[in-house]
N, C-alpha and C positions, 0 to 999 in steps of 0.2 A: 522506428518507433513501434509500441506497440502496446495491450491495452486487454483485459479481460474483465468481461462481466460474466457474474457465476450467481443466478437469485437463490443455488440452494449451495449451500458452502458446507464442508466438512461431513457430510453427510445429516444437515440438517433443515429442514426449510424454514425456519429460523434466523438463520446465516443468513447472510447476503455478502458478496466481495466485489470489491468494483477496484480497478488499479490502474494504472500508466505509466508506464516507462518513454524515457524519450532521450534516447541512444547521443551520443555525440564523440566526435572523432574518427578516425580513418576504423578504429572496430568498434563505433557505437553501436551499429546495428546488433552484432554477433554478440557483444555485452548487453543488448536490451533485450533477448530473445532467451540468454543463458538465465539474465536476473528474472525477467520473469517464469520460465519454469522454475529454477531453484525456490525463489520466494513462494510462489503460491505451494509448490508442495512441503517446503519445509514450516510455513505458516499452518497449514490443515493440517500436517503431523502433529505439530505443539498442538493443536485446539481441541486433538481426537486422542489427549493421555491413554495410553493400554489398545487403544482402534476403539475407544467407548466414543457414545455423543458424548458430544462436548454442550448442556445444557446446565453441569453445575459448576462450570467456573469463575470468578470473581472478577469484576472489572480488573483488578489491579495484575490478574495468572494473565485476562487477554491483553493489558497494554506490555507486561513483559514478554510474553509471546508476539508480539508486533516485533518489538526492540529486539530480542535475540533471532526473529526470524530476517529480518534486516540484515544484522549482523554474521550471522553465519550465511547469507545467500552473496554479501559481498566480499566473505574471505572464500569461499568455493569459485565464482566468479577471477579473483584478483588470482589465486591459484591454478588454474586451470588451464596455463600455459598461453591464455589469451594476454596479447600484449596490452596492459591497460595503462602504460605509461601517459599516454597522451589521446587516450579514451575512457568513456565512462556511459552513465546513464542517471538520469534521476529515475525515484522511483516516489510513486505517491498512491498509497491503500486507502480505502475506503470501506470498512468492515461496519455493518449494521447486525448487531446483537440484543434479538429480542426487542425490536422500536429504540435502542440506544447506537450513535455513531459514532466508531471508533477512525480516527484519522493516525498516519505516522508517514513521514516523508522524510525522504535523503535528495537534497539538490534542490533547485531554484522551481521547480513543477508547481502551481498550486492548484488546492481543492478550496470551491468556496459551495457554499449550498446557497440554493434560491429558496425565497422567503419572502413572502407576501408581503408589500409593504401594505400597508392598512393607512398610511395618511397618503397613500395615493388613490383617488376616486377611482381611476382606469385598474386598481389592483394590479400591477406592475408587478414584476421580481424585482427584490433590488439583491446583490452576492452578497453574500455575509462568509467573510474568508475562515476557512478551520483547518489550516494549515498556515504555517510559518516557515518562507523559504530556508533552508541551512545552505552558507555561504560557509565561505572561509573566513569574514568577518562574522560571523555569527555562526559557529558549531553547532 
């Protein structure tokens, strides 16, 4: 398993990156160690277009930059000679941009955010989930 918190991301303090992987099978380890270097740099590369900050990009440039950094971190991964037949990893992001939070997960991981319930007197957390497992019944 494994796990990075970064409060300045991309070269901005702005950014914030928070992730987890959680390896499984005889190479889950060595696939959650591969995915998360690959994802976090090939995620900061999409976010730093030209090596510039990345302060004007559009919600919709960072949820495509999630998805294709997902995607190309698990075909470099499944390529890379590691046997991933009957190994793998979830992976689960947590990208805060400018006070907004961006979530994208591959595998059963989840992220929920604590949130003050207000009709409990003791002000409790109660999890408010912002992530949606992806299964094989649910892609």
């Amino acid at each position: 398993d494994e796990f990075s918190v970064q409060n300045t991301f991309a070269g901005s303090k702005s950014i914030s990156y928070y992730a987890v992987w959680d390896g499984h099978g005889s190479n889950g380890k060595v696939v959650a160690e591969m995915a998360k270097k690959r994802l976090t740099e090939i995620l900061e590369y999409k976010l730093t277009p030209g090596g510039q900050k990345s302060q004007k990009l559009t919600p919709d440039e960072i949820k495509a930059a999630l998805k294709q950094s997902f995607e190309a971190a698990d075909a470099e991964v499944c390529n890379s000679g590691v046997d991933c037949s009957r190994s793998g990893t979830t992976s689960t992001v947590a990208l805060v941009w400018r006070n907004k939070l961006y979530v994208a997960a591959a595998g059963d991981s989840r992220a929920v955010l604590g949130v003050v319930d207000h009709t409990d007197p003791s002000g409790n957390l109660r999890a408010e989930p912002v992530s949606i497992d992806h299964r094989p019944s649910r892609p």
